[in-house]
Each structure stands twice: as structure tokens, then as C-alpha cells.
C-alpha positions as CSV (number, residue, x, y, z in Angstrom):
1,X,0.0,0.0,0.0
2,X,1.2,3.5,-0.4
3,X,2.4,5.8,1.6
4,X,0.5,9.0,0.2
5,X,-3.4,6.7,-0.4
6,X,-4.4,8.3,2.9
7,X,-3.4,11.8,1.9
8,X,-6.4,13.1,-0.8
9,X,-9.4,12.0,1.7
10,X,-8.3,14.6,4.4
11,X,-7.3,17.2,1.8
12,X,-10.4,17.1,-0.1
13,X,-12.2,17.4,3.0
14,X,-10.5,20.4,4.0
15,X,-10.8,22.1,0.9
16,X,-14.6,21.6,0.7
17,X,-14.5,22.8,4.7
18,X,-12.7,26.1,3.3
19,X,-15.7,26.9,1.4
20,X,-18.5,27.2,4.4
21,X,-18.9,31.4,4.9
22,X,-21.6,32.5,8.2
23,X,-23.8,35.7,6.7
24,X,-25.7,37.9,9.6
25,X,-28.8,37.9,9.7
26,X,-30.7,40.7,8.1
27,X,-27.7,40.5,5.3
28,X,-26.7,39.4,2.4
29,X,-23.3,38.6,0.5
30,X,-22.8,38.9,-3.1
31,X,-21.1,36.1,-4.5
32,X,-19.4,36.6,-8.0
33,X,-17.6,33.8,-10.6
34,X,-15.1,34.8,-13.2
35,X,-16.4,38.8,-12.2
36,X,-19.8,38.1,-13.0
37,X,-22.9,38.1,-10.6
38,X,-23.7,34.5,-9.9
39,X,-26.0,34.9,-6.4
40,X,-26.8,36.7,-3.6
41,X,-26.5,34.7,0.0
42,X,-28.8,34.8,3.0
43,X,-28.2,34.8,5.9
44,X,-26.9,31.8,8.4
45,X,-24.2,29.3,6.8
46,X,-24.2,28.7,3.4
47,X,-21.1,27.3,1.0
48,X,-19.3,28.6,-1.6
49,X,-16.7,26.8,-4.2
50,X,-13.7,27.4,-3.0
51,X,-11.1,29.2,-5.2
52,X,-14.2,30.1,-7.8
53,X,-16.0,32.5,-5.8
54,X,-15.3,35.4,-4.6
55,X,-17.7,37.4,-1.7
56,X,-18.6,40.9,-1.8
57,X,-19.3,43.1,1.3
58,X,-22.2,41.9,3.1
59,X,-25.3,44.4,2.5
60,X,-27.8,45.0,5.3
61,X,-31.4,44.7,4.1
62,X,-33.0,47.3,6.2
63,X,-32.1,50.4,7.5
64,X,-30.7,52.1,4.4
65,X,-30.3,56.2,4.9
66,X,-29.4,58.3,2.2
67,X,-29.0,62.3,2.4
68,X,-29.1,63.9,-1.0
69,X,-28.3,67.1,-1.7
70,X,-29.5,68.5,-4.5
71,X,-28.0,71.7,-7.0
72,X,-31.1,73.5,-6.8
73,X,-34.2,73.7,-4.8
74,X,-34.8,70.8,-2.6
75,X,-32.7,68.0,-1.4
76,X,-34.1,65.1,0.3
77,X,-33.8,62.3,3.1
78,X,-34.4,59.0,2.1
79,X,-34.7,55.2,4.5
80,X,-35.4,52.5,2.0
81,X,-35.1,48.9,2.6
82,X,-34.1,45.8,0.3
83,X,-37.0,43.5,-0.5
84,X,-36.2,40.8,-2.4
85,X,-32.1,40.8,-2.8
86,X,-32.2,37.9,-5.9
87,X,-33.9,40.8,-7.7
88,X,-31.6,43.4,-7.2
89,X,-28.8,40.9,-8.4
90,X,-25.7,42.5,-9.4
91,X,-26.5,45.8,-8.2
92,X,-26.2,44.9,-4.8
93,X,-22.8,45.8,-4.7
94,X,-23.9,49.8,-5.3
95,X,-27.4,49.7,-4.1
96,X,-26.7,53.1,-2.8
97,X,-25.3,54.8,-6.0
98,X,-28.3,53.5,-7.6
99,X,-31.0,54.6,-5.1
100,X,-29.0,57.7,-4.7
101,X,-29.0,58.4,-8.9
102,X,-32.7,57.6,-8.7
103,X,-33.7,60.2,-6.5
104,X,-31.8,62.7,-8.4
105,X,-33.5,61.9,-11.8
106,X,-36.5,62.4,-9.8
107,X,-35.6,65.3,-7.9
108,X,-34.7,67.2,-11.3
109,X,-37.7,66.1,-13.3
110,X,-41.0,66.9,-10.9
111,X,-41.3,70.8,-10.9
112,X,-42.5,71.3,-7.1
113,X,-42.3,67.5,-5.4
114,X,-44.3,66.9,-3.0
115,X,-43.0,64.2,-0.6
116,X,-45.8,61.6,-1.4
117,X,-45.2,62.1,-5.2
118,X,-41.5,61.9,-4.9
119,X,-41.5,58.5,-3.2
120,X,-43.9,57.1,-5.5
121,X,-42.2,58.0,-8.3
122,X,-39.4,56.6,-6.7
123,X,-40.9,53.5,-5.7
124,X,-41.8,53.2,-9.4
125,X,-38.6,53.0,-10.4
126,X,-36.5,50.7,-8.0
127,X,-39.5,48.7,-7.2
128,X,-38.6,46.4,-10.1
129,X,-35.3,46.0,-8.3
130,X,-36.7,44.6,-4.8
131,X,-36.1,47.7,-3.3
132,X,-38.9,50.0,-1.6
133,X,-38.5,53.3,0.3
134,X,-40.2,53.7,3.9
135,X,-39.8,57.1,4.4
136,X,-38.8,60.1,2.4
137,X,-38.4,63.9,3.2
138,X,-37.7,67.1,1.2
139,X,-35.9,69.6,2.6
140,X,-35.5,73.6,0.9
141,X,-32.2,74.3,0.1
């Protein structure tokens, strides 16, 4: 018998070990392949293949706050929260930037905003993405 036969059974072992990753709860981890999106993980202990995927920063689902100031007139004060994170996909990674563009676009296209038609109009658009704002507020410069 050889000497190395009882080697690969406790390396493969290991290896797949390696690839168990804990996620907090009311989180989720991006997980990309090659640089490309593959899936979002929930929260508790889920595995990954080791040496193929790489994690992103782990992304709370609730509690978001985003101040935006705005060139002219009003800025605005939004809380939003991530619904469903296997629709927001890729752009988990820059939830933020995206929420935060959004509200701009918004912000420069109603004339005078009032709060409830700005976060409906906002709602409209990232609510295809899983995401939903709570609260909003509009603020004169």
C-alpha cells in the first residue's frame, strides 16, 4: 500500500470545509464567478466553491439612509429597505449609487415635489429591483 493513499481524503475534506462562509442575519453577501454576478447569499451558513467564488461586502437589508443634496431647490432624506435581494442581483454591490441616482433623476424632473409624489415616483422605479422606500423627506435648500 502506499504511503501517500491516505493523503487526498483529508485534503479534499478540508478544501470543501474552506468553502462554508456565516452571513448575519438581516444581510446578504454577493457572491461573484469569473467577475460576473452569480447569487446573492442569505443569511446563516451557506457554502461557496472554493477558489471560484469570490464574496462581496455583506449588505444589510434594512435600514438604508441616504442624504441627498441636490444643485437647486430641494434635497431630500431617504430610508429604503431591500426586499427581495435575488432581484436586485448584481447591483447589490452599489445599491446606494443607484438609489442615490434615482432620486436625483426624480428630484430634477417633478417641478415642485411633494414628498408623497417623490417616493412614488421613486418606488416606481427601483420597485422592479426589490427595493422600496419607507420614508422620504424634502428639505428647501
Amino acid at each position: 500500500m502506499s504511503p501517500l493513499l491516505p493523503l487526498p481524503l483529508p485534503l479534499a475534506s478540508l478544501a470543501w470545509l474552506t468553502g462554508f462562509r456565516r452571513v448575519p442575519d438581516n444581510c446578504v453577501v454577493t457572491v461573484h464567478r469569473f467577475g460576473r454576478f452569480v447569487r446573492a447569499l442569505g443569511a446563516g451558513w451557506r457554502w461557496t466553491v472554493p477558489g471560484l467564488d469570490q464574496l462581496g461586502q455583506p449588505v444589510c437589508l434594512i435600514g438604508h439612509h441616504l442624504d441627498i443634496p441636490a444643485d437647486e431647490g430641494a434635497h431630500a432624506e431617504l430610508y429604503y429597505q431591500i426586499l427581495d435581494p435575488a432581484r436586485a442581483g448584481a447591483n447589490l454591490d452599489r445599491v446606494d449609487a443607484l438609489v442615490s441616482d434615482q432620486a436625483r433623476d426624480v428630484l430634477a424632473t417633478l417641478p415642485t415635489p411633494a414628498v408623497e409624489q417623490f417616493k412614488a415616483e421613486i418606488n416606481r422605479r427601483i420597485g422592479g429591483l426589490g427595493l422600496r422606500v419607507i420614508r422620504a423627506a424634502l428639505h428647501a435648500a
